[in-house]
C-alpha positions in Angstrom: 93.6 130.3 67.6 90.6 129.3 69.7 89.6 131.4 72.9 87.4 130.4 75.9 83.6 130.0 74.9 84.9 130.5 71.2 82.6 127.7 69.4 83.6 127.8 66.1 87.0 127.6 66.0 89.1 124.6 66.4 90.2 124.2 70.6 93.7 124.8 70.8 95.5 122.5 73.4 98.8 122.2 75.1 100.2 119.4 76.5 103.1 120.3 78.9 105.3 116.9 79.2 108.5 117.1 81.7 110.7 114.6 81.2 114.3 112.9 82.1 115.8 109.3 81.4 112.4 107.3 80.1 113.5 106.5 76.6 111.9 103.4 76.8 108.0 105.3 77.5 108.2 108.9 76.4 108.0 108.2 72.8 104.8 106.3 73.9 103.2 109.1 76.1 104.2 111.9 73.3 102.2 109.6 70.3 99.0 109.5 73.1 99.1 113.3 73.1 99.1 113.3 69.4 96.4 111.1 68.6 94.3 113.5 70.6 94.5 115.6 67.7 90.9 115.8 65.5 88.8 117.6 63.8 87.8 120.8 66.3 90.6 119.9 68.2 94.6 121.4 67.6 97.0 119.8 69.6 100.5 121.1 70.8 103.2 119.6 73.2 105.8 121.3 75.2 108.7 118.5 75.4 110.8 119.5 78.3 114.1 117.4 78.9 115.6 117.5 82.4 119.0 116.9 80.9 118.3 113.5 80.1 121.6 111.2 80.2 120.2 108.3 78.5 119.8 109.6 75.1 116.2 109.9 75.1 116.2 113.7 73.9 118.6 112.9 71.3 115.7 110.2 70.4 112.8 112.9 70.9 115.0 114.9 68.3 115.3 112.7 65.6 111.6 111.5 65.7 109.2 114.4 66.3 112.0 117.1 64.9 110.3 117.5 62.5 107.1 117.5 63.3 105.7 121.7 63.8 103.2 120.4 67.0 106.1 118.9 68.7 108.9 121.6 71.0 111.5 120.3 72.5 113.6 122.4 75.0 116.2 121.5 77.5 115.3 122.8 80.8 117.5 125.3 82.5 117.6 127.2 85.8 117.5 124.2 89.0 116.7 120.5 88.1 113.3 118.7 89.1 110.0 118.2 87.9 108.4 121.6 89.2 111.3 123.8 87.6 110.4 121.9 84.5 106.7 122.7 84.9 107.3 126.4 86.1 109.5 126.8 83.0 107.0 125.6 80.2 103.7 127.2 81.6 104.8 130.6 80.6 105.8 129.3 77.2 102.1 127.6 76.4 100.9 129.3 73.5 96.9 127.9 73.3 93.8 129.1 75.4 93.9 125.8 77.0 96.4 123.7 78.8 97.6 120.3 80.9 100.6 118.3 82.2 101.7 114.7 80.4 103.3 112.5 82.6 106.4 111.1 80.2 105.1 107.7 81.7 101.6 107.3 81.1 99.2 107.2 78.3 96.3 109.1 77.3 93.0 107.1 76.3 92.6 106.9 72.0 89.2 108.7 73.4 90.7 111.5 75.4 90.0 113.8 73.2 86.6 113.5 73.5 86.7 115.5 76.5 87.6 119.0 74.7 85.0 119.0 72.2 82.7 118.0 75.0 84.3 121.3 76.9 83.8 123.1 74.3 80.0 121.9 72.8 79.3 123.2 76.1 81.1 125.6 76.3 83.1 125.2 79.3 86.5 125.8 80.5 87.5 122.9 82.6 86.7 119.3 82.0 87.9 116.2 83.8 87.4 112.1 83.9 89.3 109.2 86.0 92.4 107.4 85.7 93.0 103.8 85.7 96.4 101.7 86.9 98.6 100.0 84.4 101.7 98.1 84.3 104.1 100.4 82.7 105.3 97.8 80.3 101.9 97.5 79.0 98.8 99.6 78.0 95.4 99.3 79.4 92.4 98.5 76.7 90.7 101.4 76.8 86.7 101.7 76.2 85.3 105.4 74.8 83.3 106.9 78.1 79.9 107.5 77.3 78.2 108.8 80.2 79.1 112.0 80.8 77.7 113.9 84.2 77.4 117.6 84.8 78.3 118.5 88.3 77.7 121.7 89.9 81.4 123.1 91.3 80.3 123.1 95.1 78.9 119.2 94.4 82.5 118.3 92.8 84.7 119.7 96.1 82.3 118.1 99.0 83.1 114.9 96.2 87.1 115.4 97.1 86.3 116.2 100.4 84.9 112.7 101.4 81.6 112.6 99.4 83.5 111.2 96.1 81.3 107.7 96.1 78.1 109.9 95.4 79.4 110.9 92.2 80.7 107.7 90.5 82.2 104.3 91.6 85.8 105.9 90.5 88.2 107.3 92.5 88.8 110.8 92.4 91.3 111.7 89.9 94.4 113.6 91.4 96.5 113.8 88.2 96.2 116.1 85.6 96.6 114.0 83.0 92.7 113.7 83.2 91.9 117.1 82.8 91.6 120.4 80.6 91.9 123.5 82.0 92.4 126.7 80.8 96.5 128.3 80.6 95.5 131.7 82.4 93.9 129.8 85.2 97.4 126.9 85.3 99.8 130.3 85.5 97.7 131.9 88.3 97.8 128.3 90.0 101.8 128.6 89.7 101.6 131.8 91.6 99.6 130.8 93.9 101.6 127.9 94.3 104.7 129.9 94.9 102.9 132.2 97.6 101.2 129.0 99.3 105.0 127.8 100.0 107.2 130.5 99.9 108.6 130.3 103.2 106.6 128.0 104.9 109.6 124.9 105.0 107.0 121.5 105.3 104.6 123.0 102.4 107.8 123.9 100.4 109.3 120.7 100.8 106.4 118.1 100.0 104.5 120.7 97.3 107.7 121.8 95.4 110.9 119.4 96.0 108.6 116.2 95.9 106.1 117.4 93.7 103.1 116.3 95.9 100.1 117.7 96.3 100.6 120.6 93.2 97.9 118.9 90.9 95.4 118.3 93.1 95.8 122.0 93.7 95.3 122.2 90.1 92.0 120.6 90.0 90.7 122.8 92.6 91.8 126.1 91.3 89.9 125.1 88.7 86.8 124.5 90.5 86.9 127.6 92.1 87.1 129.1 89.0 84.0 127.9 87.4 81.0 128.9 87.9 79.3 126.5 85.5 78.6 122.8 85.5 81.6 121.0 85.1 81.5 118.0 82.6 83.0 114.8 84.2 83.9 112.0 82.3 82.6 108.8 84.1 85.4 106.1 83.1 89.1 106.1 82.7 90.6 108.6 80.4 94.4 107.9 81.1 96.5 105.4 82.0 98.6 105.9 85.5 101.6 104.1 85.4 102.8 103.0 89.1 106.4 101.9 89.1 109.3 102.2 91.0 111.2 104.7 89.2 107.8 106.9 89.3 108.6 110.7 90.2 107.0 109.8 93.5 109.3 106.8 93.9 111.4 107.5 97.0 108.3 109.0 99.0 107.5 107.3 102.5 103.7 106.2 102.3 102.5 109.0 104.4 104.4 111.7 101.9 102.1 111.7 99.4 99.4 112.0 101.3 100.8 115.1 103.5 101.0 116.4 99.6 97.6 116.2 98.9 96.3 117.1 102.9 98.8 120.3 101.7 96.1 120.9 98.9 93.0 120.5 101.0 94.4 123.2 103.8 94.8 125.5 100.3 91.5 124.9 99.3 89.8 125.5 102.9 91.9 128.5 103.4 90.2 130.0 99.8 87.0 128.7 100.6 86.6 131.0 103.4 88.5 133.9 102.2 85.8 133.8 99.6 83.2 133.6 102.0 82.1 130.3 100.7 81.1 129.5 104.0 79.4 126.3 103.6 81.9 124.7 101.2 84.3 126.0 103.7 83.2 123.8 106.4 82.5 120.9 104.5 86.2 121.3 103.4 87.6 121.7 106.6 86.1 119.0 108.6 87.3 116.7 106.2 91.0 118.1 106.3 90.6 118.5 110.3 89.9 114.6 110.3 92.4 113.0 107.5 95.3 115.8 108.7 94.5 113.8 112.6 94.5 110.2 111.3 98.1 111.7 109.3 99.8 112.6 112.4 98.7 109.4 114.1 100.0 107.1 110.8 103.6 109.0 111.3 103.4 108.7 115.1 103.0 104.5 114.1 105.5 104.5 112.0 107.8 106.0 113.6 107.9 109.4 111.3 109.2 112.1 113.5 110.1 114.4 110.8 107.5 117.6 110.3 105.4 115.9 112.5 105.0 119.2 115.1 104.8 121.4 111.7 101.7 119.0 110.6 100.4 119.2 113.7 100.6 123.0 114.0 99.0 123.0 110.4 96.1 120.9 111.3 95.2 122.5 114.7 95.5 125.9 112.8 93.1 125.0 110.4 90.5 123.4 113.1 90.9 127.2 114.9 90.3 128.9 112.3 87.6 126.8 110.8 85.6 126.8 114.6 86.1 130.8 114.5 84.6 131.2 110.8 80.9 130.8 109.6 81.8 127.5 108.2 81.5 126.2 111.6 78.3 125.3 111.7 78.4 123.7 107.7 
C-alpha cells in the first residue's frame, strides 16, 4: 500500500460513492472511477446504497460483484447523503481518498492528477468542473497546464480573488480533488463539532448537505504547506438536474451552505494566527454573508434569517477585534 510522499509505490485511491435510486447513471459514474485506474495508480470504490428501491443495488451486484476494487454496502444507522458519507470514511482503506457523486463523471484524464500528486510529492491536488446534461457526457480534453499555487494564494482565490488564478470557476465539489483519508476523517470531526448544536449550520451543512465539501477543500489547504498542483481545465463532469441531491434547495440555500464554509475557514484562520489570510477571508465572508441577508429579505425568506444575521455580524466583530483587521 502506498503512503503520503511514498514515490515508489503505486498511489492507493478511494473513491467513496453514496448512492440511492440512479440506476440509470451510477453504473456510468462507477466505470469513470475505474478507468482512473493505471499504472502507479490503484483504485478502490466504496459503493454505498441508501436503500435504493429501484433496483439499482441489485444491478451494482450483479455487475461489479465480482470485481475485488468494487464494495458494495447498504447503509445503515439514519438515511441521507451525509450518514452515507460519515459511514464509508471510516471504512477507506488507502492513504488517499474522495467523494463520487453517483451522477457525474470523472474525465478519461483524471487520473492524471495523482501521479502528478504524487511526482511531486504532494498530498492534495485539485482541477475544475465543467456542466453537463446528465443524459449525456461532456468531450473531455487531457489538461495540460498544470499551475502550482502557494496555499495562502489558493484561499484569497476562494475568497474573491479566484479570476487571478484561471478563467475557471472555483471548484466546490470534491469530485475534482485528491486528498488524503486522515485529513477527510479529521474534516468529519470537525464537521460534527462546527454543527453540533448550532440549529442553521446543522441544518444547511448536514440535512442538506451544503457547504461540507467546500469545507473539504479548505481543510485541505490548511493542511498543506506545499504548493498545491491545480489542474487548469475540467476534470469532472457536474451534472445539474432536477433530481440532483441539491434539488429541493431555495436559490439562496446553497449559497448559506457554502457562506457556512467560509465563516469555518475565517474562524481557523485566526485561531491559527494566520492573521493576514484571516482578514482577507473575512472581509469577503462579511460582504457575501450581507448581500445573503439582503437576497432572503427580497425574496421573501424569513426563515434563519436573524440566525444569519447574528452569524455575519459575529464574524465582522470578531474579525474588527483580531489582527486580521488591518489585512
Amino acid at each position: 500500500m502506498s503512503t503520503p510522499g511514498d514515490s515508489t509505490a503505486p498511489l492507493a485511491l478511494t473513491f467513496i460513492l453514496p448512492t440511492r435510486n440512479r440506476r440509470d447513471y451510477v453504473g456510468r459514474a462507477v466505470d469513470s472511477c475505474l478507468r482512473v485506474e493505471r499504472p502507479g495508480v490503484r483504485v478502490e470504490l466504496l459503493v454505498v446504497d441508501g436503500n435504493s428501491t429501484d433496483g439499482s443495488f441489485e444491478a451494482l451486484q450483479q455487475r461489479y460483484g465480482a470485481d475485488s476494487r468494487v464494495r458494495l454496502i447498504r447503509q445503515t444507522g439514519p438515511p441521507g447523503f451525509m450518514p452515507a458519507c460519515f459511514l464509508a470514511v471510516p471504512q477507506v482503506q488507502t492513504p488517499f481518498v474522495t467523494f463520487m457523486y453517483d451522477d457525474d463523471v470523472l474525465s478519461p484524464f483524471w487520473g492524471d492528477m495523482p501521479l502528478e500528486m504524487q511526482r511531486r510529492a504532494s498530498e492534495f491536488v485539485l482541477g475544475f468542473s465543467i456542466a453537463g446534461d446528465i443524459r449525456g457526457v461532456v468531450p473531455f480534453e487531457r489538461v495540460k497546464q498544470v499551475l502550482m499555487v502557494k496555499p495562502s494564494s489558493l484561499l484569497r482565490a476562494f475568497s474573491g480573488c479566484g479570476r487571478a488564478l484561471s478563467s475557471h470557476d472555483l471548484p466546490y465539489s470534491p469530485v475534482c480533488a485528491l486528498t488524503r483519508t486522515d485529513v477527510l476523517r479529521e474534516w468529519m470531526a470537525e464537521l460534527e463539532r462546527f454543527t453540533n448544536g448550532r440549529a442553521m449550520r446543522h441544518y444547511f451543512m448536514m440535512e442538506r448537505n451544503a457547504g461540507p465539501d467546500l469545507m473539504i477543500y479548505f481543510y485541505s489547504i490548511l493542511r498543506h504547506n506545499r504548493e498545491i498542483p491545480v489542474f487548469d481545465g475540467p476534470v469532472a463532469q457536474f451534472s445539474a438536474h432536477a433530481d440532483s441531491i441539491t434539488s429541493g434547495l431555495e436559490p439562496t440555500d446553497l449559497p448559506i451552505g457554502y457562506w457556512l464554509a467560509f465563516r469555518w475557514l475565517c474562524d481557523r484562520l485566526r485561531a491559527e494566527h494566520r492573521s493576514s489570510d484571516a482578514g482577507w477571508c473575512s472581509a469577503y465572508a462579511v460582504r457575501q454573508g450581507l448581500r445573503l441577508i439582503l437576497k432572503r429579505v427580497r425574496r421573501g425568506r424569513g426563515r434563519w434569517l436573524g440566525t444569519l444575521l447574528a452569524e455575519v455580524l459575529g464574524l465582522a466583530l470578531c474579525t474588527l477585534a483580531s489582527r486580521g483587521a488591518g489585512a
